[in-house]
TORKOL-4160 file (C-alpha; in steps of 0.2 Angstrom, whole numbers, padded with zeros to 4 digits, m for minus):
426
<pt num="1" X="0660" Y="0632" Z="0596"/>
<pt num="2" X="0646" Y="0628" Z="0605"/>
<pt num="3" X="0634" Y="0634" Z="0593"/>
<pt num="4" X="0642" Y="0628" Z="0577"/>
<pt num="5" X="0641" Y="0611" Z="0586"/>
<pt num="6" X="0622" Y="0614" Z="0590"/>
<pt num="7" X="0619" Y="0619" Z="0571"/>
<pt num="8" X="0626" Y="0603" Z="0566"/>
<pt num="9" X="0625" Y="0590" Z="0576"/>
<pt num="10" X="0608" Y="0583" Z="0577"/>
<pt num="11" X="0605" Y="0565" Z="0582"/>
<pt num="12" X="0588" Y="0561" Z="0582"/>
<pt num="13" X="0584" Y="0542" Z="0580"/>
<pt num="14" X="0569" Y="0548" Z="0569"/>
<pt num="15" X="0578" Y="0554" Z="0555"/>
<pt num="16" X="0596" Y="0548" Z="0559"/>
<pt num="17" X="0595" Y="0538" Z="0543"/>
<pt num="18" X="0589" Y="0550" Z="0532"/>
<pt num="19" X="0601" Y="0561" Z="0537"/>
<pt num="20" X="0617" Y="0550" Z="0536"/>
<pt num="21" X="0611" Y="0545" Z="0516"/>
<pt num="22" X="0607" Y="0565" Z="0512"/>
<pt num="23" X="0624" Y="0572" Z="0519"/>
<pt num="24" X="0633" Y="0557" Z="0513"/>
<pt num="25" X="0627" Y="0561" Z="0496"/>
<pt num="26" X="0628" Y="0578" Z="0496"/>
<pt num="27" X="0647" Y="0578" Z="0505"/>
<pt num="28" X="0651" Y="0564" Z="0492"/>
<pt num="29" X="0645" Y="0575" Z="0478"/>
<pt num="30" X="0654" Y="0591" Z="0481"/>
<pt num="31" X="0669" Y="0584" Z="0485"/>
<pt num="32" X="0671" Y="0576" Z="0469"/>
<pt num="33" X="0663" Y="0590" Z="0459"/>
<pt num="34" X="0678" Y="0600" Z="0465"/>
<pt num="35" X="0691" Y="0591" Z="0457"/>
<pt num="36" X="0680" Y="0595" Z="0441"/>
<pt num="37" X="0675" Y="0613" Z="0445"/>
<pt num="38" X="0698" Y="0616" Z="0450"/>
<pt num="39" X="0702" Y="0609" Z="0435"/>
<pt num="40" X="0692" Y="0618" Z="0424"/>
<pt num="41" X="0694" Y="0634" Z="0432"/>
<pt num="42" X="0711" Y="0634" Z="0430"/>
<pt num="43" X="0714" Y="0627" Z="0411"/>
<pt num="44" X="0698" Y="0642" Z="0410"/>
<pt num="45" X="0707" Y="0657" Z="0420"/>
<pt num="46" X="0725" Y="0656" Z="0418"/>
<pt num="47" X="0728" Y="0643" Z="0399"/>
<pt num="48" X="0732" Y="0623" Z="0397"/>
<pt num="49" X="0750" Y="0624" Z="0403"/>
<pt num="50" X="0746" Y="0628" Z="0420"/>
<pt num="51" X="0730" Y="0622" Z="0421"/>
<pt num="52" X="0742" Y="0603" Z="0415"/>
<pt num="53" X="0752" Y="0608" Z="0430"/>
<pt num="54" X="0738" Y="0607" Z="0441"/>
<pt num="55" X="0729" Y="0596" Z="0436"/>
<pt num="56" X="0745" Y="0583" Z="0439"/>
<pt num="57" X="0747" Y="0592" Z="0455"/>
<pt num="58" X="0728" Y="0591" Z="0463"/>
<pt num="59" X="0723" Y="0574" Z="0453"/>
<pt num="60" X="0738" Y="0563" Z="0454"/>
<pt num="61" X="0754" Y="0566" Z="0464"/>
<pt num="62" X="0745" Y="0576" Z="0477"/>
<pt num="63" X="0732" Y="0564" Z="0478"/>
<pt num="64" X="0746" Y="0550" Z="0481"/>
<pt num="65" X="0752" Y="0557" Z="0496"/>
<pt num="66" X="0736" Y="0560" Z="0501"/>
<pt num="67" X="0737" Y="0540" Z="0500"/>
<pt num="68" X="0751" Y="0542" Z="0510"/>
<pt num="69" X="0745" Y="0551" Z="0527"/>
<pt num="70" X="0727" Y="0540" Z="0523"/>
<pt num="71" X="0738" Y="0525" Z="0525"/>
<pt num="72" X="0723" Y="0513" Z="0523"/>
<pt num="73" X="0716" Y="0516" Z="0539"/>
<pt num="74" X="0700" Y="0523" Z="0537"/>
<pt num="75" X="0691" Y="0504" Z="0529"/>
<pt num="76" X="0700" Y="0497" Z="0545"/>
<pt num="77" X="0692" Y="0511" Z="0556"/>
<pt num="78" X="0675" Y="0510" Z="0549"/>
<pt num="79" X="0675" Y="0493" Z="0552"/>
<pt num="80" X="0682" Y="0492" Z="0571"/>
<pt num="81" X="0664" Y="0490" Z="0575"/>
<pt num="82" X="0672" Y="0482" Z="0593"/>
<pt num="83" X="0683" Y="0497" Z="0597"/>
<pt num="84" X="0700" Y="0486" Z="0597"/>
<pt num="85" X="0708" Y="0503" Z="0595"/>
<pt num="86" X="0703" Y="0521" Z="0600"/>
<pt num="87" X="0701" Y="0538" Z="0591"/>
<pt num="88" X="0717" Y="0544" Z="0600"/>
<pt num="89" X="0725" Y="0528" Z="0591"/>
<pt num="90" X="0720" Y="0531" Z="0575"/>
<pt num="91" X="0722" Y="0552" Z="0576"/>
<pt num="92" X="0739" Y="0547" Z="0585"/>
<pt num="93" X="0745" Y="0537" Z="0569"/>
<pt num="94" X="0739" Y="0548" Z="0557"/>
<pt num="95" X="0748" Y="0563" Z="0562"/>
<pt num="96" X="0766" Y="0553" Z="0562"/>
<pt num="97" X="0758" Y="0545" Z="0542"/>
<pt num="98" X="0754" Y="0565" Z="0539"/>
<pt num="99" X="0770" Y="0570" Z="0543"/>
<pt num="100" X="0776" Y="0558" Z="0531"/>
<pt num="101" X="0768" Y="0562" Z="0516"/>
<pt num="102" X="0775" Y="0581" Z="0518"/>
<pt num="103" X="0792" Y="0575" Z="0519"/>
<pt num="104" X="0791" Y="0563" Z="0505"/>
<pt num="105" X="0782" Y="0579" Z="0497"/>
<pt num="106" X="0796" Y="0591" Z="0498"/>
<pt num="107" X="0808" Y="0577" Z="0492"/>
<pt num="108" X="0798" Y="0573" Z="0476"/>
<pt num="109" X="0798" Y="0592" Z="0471"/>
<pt num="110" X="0817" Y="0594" Z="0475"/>
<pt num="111" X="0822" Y="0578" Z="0466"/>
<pt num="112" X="0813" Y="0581" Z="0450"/>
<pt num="113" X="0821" Y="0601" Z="0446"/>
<pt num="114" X="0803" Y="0607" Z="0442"/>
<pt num="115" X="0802" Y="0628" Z="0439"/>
<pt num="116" X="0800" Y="0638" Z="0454"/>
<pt num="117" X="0781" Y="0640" Z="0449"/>
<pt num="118" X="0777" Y="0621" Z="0446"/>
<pt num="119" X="0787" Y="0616" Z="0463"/>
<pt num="120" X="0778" Y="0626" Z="0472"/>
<pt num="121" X="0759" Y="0621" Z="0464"/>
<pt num="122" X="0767" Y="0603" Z="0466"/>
<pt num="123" X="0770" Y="0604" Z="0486"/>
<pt num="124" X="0755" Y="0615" Z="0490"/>
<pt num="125" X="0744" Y="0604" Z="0483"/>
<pt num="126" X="0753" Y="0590" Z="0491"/>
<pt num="127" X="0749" Y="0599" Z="0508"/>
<pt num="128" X="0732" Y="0602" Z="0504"/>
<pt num="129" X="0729" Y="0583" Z="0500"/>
<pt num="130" X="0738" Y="0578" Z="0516"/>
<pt num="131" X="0726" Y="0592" Z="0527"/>
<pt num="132" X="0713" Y="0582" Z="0518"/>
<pt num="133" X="0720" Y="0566" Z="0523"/>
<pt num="134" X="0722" Y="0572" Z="0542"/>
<pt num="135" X="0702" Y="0575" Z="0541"/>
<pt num="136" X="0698" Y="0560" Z="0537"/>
<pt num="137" X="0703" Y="0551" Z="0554"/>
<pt num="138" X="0689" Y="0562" Z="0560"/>
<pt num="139" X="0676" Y="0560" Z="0548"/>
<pt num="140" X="0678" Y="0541" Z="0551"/>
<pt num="141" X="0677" Y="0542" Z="0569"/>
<pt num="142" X="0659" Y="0551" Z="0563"/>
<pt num="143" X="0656" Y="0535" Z="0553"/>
<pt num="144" X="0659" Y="0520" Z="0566"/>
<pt num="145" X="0650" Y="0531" Z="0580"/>
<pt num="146" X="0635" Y="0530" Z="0566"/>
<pt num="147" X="0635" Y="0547" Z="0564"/>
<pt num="148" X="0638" Y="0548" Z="0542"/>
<pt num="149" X="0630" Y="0564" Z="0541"/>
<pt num="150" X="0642" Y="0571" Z="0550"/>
<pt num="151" X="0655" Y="0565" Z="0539"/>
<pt num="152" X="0645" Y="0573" Z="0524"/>
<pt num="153" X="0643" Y="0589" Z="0531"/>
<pt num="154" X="0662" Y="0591" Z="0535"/>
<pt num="155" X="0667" Y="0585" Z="0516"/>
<pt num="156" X="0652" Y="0597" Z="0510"/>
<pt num="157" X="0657" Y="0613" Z="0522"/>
<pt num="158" X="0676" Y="0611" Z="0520"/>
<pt num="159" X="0676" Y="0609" Z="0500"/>
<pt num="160" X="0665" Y="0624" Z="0498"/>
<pt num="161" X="0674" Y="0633" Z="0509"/>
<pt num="162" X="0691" Y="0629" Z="0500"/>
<pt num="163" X="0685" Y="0628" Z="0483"/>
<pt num="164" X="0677" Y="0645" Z="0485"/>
<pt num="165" X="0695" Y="0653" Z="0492"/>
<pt num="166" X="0705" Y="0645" Z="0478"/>
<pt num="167" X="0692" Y="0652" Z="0462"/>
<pt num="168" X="0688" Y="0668" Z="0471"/>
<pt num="169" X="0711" Y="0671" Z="0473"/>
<pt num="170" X="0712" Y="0664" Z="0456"/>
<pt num="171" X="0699" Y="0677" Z="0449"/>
<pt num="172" X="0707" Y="0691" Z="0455"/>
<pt num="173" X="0724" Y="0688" Z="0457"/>
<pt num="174" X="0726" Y="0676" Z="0439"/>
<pt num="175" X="0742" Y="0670" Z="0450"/>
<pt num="176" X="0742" Y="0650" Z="0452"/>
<pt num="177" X="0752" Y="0649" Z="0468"/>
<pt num="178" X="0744" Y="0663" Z="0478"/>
<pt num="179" X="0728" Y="0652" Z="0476"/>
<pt num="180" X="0736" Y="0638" Z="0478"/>
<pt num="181" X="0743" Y="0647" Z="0496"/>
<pt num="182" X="0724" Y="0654" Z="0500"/>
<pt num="183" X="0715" Y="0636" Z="0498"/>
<pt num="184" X="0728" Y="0625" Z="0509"/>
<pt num="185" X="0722" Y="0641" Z="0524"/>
<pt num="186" X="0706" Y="0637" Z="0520"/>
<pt num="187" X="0707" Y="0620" Z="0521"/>
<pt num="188" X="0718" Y="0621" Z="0539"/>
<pt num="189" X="0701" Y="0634" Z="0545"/>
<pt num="190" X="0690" Y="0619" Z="0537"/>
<pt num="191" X="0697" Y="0607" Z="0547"/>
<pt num="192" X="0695" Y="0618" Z="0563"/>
<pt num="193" X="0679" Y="0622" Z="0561"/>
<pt num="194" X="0668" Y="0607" Z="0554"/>
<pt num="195" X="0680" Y="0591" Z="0563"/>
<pt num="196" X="0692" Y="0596" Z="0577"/>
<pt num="197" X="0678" Y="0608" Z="0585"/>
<pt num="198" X="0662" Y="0597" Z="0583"/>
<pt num="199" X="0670" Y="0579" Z="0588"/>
<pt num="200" X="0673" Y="0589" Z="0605"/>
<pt num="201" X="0654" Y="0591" Z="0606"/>
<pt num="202" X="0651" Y="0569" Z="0605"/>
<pt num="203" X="0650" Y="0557" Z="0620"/>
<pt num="204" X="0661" Y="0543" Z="0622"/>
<pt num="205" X="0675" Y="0548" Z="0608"/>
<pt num="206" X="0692" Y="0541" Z="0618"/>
<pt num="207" X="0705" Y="0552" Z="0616"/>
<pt num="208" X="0717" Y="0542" Z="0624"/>
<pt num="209" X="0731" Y="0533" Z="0616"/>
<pt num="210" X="0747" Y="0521" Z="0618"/>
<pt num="211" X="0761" Y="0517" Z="0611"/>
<pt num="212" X="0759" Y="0498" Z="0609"/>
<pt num="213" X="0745" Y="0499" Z="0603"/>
<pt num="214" X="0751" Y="0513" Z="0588"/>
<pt num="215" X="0761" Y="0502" Z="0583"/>
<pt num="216" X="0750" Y="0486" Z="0583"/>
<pt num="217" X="0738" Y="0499" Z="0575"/>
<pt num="218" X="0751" Y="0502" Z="0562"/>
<pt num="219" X="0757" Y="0484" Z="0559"/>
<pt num="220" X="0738" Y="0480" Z="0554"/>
<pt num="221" X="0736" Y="0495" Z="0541"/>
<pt num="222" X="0752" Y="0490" Z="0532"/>
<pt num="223" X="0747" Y="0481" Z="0522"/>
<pt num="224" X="0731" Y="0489" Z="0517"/>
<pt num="225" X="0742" Y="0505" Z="0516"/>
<pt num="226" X="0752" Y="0498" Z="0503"/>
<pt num="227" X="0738" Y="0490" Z="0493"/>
<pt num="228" X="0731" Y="0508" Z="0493"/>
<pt num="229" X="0746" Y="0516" Z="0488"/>
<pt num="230" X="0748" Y="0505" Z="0475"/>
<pt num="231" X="0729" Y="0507" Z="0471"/>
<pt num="232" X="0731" Y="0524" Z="0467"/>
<pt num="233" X="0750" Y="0522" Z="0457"/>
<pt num="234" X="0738" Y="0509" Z="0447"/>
<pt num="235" X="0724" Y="0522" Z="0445"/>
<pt num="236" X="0737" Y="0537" Z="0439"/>
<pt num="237" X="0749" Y="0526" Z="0429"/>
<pt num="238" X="0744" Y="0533" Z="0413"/>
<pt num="239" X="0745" Y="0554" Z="0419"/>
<pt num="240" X="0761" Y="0549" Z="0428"/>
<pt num="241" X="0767" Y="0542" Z="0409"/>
<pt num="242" X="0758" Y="0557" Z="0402"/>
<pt num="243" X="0767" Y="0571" Z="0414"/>
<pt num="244" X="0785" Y="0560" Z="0411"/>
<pt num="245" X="0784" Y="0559" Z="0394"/>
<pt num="246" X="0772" Y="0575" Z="0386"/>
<pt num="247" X="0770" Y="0592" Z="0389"/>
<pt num="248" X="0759" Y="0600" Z="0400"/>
<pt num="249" X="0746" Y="0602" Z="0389"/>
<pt num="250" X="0742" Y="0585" Z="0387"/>
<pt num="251" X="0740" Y="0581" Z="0405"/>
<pt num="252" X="0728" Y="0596" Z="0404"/>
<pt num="253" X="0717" Y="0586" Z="0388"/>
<pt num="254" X="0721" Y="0570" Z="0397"/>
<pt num="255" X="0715" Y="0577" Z="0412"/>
<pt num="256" X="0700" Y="0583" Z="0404"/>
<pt num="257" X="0693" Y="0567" Z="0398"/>
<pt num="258" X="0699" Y="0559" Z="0413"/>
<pt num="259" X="0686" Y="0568" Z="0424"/>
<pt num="260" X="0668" Y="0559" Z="0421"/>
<pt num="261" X="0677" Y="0544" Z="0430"/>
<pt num="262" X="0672" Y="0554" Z="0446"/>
<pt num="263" X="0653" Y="0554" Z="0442"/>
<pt num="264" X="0655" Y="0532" Z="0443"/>
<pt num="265" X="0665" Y="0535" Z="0458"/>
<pt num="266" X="0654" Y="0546" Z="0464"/>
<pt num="267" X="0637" Y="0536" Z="0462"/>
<pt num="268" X="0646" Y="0523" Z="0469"/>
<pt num="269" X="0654" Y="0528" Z="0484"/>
<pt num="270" X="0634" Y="0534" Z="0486"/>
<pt num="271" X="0628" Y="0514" Z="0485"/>
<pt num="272" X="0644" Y="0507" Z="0492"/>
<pt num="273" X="0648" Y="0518" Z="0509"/>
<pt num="274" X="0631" Y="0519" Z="0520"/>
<pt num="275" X="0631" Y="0499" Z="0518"/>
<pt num="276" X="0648" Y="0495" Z="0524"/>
<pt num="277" X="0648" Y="0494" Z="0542"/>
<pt num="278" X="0630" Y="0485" Z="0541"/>
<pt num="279" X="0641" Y="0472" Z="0528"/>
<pt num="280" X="0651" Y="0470" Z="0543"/>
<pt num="281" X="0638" Y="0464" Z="0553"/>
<pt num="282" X="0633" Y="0452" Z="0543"/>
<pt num="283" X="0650" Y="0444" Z="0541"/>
<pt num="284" X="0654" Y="0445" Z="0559"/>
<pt num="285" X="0637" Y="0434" Z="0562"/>
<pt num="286" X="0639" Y="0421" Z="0547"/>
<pt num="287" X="0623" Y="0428" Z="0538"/>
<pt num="288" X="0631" Y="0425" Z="0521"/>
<pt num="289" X="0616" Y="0425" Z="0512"/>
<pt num="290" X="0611" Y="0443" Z="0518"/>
<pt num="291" X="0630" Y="0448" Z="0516"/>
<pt num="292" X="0630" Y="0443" Z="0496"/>
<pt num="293" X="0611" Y="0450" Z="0494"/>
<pt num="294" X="0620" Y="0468" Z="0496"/>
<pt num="295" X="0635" Y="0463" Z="0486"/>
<pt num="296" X="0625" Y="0457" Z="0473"/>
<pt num="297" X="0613" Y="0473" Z="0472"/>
<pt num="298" X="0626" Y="0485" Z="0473"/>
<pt num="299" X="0636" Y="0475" Z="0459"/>
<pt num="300" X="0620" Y="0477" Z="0448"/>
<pt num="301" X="0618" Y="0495" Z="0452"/>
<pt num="302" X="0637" Y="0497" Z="0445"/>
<pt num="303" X="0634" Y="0487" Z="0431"/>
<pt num="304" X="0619" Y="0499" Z="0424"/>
<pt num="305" X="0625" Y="0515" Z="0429"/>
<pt num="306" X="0642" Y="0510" Z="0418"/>
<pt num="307" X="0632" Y="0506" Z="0403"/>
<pt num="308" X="0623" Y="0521" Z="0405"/>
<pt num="309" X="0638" Y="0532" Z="0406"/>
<pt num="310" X="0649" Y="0524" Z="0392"/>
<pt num="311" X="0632" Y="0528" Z="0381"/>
<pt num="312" X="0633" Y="0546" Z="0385"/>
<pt num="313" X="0648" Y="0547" Z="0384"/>
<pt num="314" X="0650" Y="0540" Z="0366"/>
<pt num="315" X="0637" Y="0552" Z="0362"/>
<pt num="316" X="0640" Y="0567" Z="0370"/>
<pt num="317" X="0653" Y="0568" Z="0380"/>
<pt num="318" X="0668" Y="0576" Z="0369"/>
<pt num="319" X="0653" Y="0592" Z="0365"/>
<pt num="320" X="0650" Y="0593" Z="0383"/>
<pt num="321" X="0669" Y="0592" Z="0388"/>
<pt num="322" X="0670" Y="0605" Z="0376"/>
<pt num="323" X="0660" Y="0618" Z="0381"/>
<pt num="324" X="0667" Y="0615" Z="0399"/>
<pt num="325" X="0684" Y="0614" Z="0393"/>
<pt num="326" X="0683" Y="0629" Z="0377"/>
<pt num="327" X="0701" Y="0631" Z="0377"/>
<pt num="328" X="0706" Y="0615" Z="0373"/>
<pt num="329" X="0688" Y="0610" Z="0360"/>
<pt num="330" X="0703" Y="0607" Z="0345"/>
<pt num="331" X="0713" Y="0595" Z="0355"/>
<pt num="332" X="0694" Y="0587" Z="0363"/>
<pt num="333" X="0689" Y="0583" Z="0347"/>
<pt num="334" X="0704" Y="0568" Z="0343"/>
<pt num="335" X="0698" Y="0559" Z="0360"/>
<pt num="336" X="0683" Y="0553" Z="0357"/>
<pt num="337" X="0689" Y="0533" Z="0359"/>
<pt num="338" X="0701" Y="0539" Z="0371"/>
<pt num="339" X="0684" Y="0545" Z="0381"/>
<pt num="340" X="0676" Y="0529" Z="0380"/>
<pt num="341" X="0689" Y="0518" Z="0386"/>
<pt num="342" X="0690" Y="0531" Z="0400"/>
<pt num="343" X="0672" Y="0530" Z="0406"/>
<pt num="344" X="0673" Y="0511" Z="0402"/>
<pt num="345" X="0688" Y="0508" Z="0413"/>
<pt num="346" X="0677" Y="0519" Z="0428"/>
<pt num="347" X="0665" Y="0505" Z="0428"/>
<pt num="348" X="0679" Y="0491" Z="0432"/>
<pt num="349" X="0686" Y="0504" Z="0446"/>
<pt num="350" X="0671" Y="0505" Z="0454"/>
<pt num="351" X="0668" Y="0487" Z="0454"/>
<pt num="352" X="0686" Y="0485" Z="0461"/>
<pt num="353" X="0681" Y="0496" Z="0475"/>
<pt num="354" X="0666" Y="0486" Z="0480"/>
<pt num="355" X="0678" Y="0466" Z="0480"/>
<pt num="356" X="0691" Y="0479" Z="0489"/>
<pt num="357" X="0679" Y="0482" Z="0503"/>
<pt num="358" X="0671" Y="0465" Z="0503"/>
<pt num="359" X="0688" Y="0457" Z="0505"/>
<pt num="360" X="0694" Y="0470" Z="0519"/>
<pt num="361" X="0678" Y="0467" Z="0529"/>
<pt num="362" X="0682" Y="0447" Z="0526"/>
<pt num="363" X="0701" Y="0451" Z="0534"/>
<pt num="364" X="0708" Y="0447" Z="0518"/>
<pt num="365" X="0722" Y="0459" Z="0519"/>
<pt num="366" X="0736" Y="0448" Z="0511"/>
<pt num="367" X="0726" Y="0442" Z="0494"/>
<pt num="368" X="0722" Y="0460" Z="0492"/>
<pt num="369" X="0741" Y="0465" Z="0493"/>
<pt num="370" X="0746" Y="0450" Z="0482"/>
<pt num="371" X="0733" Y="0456" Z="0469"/>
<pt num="372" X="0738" Y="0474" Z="0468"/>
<pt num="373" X="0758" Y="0469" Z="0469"/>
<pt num="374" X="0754" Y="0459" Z="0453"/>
<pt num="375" X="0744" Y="0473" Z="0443"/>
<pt num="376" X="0757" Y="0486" Z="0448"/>
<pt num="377" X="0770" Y="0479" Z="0440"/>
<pt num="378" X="0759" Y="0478" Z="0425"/>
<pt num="379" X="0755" Y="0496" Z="0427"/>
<pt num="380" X="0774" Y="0500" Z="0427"/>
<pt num="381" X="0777" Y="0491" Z="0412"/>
<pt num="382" X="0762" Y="0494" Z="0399"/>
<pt num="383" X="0758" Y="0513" Z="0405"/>
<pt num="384" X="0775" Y="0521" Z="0400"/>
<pt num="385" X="0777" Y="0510" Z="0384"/>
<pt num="386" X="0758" Y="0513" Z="0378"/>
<pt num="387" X="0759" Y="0531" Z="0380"/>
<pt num="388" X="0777" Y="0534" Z="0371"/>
<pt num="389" X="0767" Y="0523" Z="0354"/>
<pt num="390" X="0750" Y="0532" Z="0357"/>
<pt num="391" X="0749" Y="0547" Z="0367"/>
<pt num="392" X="0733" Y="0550" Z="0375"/>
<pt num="393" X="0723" Y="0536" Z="0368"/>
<pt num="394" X="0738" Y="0524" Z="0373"/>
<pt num="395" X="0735" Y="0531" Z="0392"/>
<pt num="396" X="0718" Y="0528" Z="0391"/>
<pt num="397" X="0719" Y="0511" Z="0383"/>
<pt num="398" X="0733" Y="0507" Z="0398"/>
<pt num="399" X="0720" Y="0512" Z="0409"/>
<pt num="400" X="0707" Y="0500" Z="0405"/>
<pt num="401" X="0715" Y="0487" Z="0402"/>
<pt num="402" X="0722" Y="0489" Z="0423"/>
<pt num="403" X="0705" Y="0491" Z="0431"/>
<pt num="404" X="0696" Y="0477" Z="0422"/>
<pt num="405" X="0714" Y="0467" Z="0429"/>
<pt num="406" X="0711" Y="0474" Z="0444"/>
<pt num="407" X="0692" Y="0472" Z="0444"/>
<pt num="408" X="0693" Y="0451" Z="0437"/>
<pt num="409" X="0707" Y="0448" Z="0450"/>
<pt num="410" X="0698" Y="0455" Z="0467"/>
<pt num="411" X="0682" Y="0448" Z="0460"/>
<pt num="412" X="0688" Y="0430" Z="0458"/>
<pt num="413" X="0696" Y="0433" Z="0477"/>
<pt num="414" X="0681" Y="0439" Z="0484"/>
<pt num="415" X="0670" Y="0423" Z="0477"/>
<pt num="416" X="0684" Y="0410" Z="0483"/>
<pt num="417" X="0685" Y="0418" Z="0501"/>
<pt num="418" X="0665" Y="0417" Z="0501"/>
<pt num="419" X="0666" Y="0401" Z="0495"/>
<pt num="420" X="0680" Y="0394" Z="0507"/>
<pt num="421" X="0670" Y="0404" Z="0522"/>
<pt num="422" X="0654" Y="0394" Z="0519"/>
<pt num="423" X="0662" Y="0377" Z="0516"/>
<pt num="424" X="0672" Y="0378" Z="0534"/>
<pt num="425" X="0654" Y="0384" Z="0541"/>
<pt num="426" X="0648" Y="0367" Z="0535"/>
């Protein structure tokens, strides 16, 4: 462990910086290049029914729980930049959300009567997502101690590691579950080796923990919990419509087109991150101007990354989703616009993401809730009903028209509670 832990911890002030925007990058990359990579190797290996299965199984409800055991807490750790509670807090409270998000697991898979194969894709995923979610209390912890590259490393190391497993299983073996099986091993070894063993090797990380303060702790993610889970229900609305009401083929093509969102995502999670905590500084000492510079540049950056993308994508993204994708190139080919709206509707989540974190670091935890309470109604309503008239491109279409809803509201809240902040400074 000691030596693991000299091979990647290195804090030198000279190149601290350069490290934590690397590894950020480079964790950030491949973590969301294997949800691309999974879902294509399966639809690939082993056909479009199972690789539909997964795809609902890794992308959407096992990304939900993940929500679950998150339970809002890592913007609220990031930002505890006065240490109100500790790492044993935080670790202490997400074991018990953890814990959780398995149980709701094995409950959604017995309620719904899915085939012996599909239940158990359905609930390994579920336990691979909520390993993944159990991590990130750690890889936090690496953040608020400004220590990002840490962060990156653990995301980078643990999805090669796991990815690798699952693909190499799923070669050999052409059996979904068995791989399924050998990546959640993988990621538990993960976990083990690149968070639980090299936190041990930092200073001043305090372990301890209380009661009260759990649940204090807990009382102040709820909200931010829910906003998230509803976030994500928001996000998925459409594959959830698609998985209830179509084969699973076509969550397999939906899926498909579905996954240059991450690249948006991505790219911004790469501008967005590594200037939060500094975001927090700013706000705590009333240095508004500084605090909307970065807002604006970052909102700027969106904007011509999106503009890019839905370009390319018009262009040539169904014959590059074809080649990727070669068993479904027939189905591909009808989902061009359905593409499009896609790619468009990534642009409005990333800009939601940014007002998301703006208003968190602002302690606007209610307006957020009230906001995603409102659109997730909407998404409850429209998703279902667009994709029984239109299928995929009724999905898609729900899909845009929620993010730039989601986008519009948490913008106009973010400007008013900059706004109001500045008026009570006066």
């Amino acid at each position: 462990m000691e030596v693991l832990r000299r091979l990647i911890i290195h804090d030198d002030p000279k190149t601290l910086e350069k490290q934590n925007m690397i590894w950020n990058m480079a964790g950030s990359f491949l973590y969301a290049f294997a949800s691309m990579v999974l879902t294509m190797a399966v639809v690939q290996i082993v056909g479009d029914e199972q690789g539909g299965i997964f795809t609902f199984a890794f992308t959407t409800f096992g990304q939900q729980m993940f929500m679950v055991a998150y339970f809002g807490m890592r913007p609220f750790q990031i930002t505890d930049v006065e240490n109100r509670y500790t790492f044993g807090d935080y670790l202490r409270l997400r074991t018990l959300t953890s814990a959780g998000a398995l149980a709701i697991g094995v409950g959604y898979v017995l309620w719904n009567g899915y085939t012996p194969q599909k239940a158990w894709v359905v609930f390994l995923m579920v336990c691979y997502k909520v390993i993944d979610g159990f991590a990130d209390t750690y890889e936090a912890e690496f953040q608020r101690s400004g220590r990002l590259y840490l962060t990156g490393k653990s995301n980078a190391f643990r999805t090669i590691l796991s990815v690798g497993c699952f693909i190499t299983s799923l070669l050999v073996t052409k059996n979904l579950v068995l791989a399924s099986g050998v990546a959640v091993g993988a990621q538990v070894l993960g976990v083990l080796l690149f968070d639980v063993a090299i936190i041990g090797g930092l200073d001043n990380v305090d372990w301890s923990w209380k009661k009260s303060d759990c649940i204090d702790l807990s009382r102040s993610c709820m909200l931010l919990f829910l906003s998230v889970f509803m976030d994500f229900y928001i996000f998925s609305a459409a594959k959830y419509a698609i998985e209830g009401n179509m084969n699973d083929a076509a969550m397999a093509v939906y899926g498909a087109i579905f996954m240059p969102t991450s690249v948006i995502n991505l790219v911004a999670g790469f501008v967005i991150r590594p200037f939060l905590t500094k975001l927090s500084y700013f706000w705590e000492r009333k240095d508004y101007q500084r605090f909307a510079g970065v807002i604006v540049r970052i909102f700027a950056v969106i904007l011509g990354l999106t503009v890019l993308a839905v370009g390319g994508a018009a262009v040539l993204g169904i014959p590059v989703l074809s080649l990727l994708y070669s068993n479904l190139r027939e189905a591909l080919s009808q989902c061009r616009l359905a593409l499009v709206m896609i790619i468009l509707g990534g642009g409005f989540n990333a800009w939601m993401n940014l007002f998301y974190y703006t208003l968190v670091i602002m302690k606007r935890q209610r307006h957020i809730f009230g906001g995603y309470v409102l659109v997730c109604i909407t998404a409850a309503v429209i998703s279902p009903a667009a994709v029984r008239a239109g299928g995929i491109l009724g999905g898609a279409a729900s899909y845009l028209l929620l993010m730039v809803l989601l986008a519009v509201c948490f913008g106009v809240m973010t400007a008013w509670g900059f706004w109001k902040a500045k008026r009570e400074e006066i």
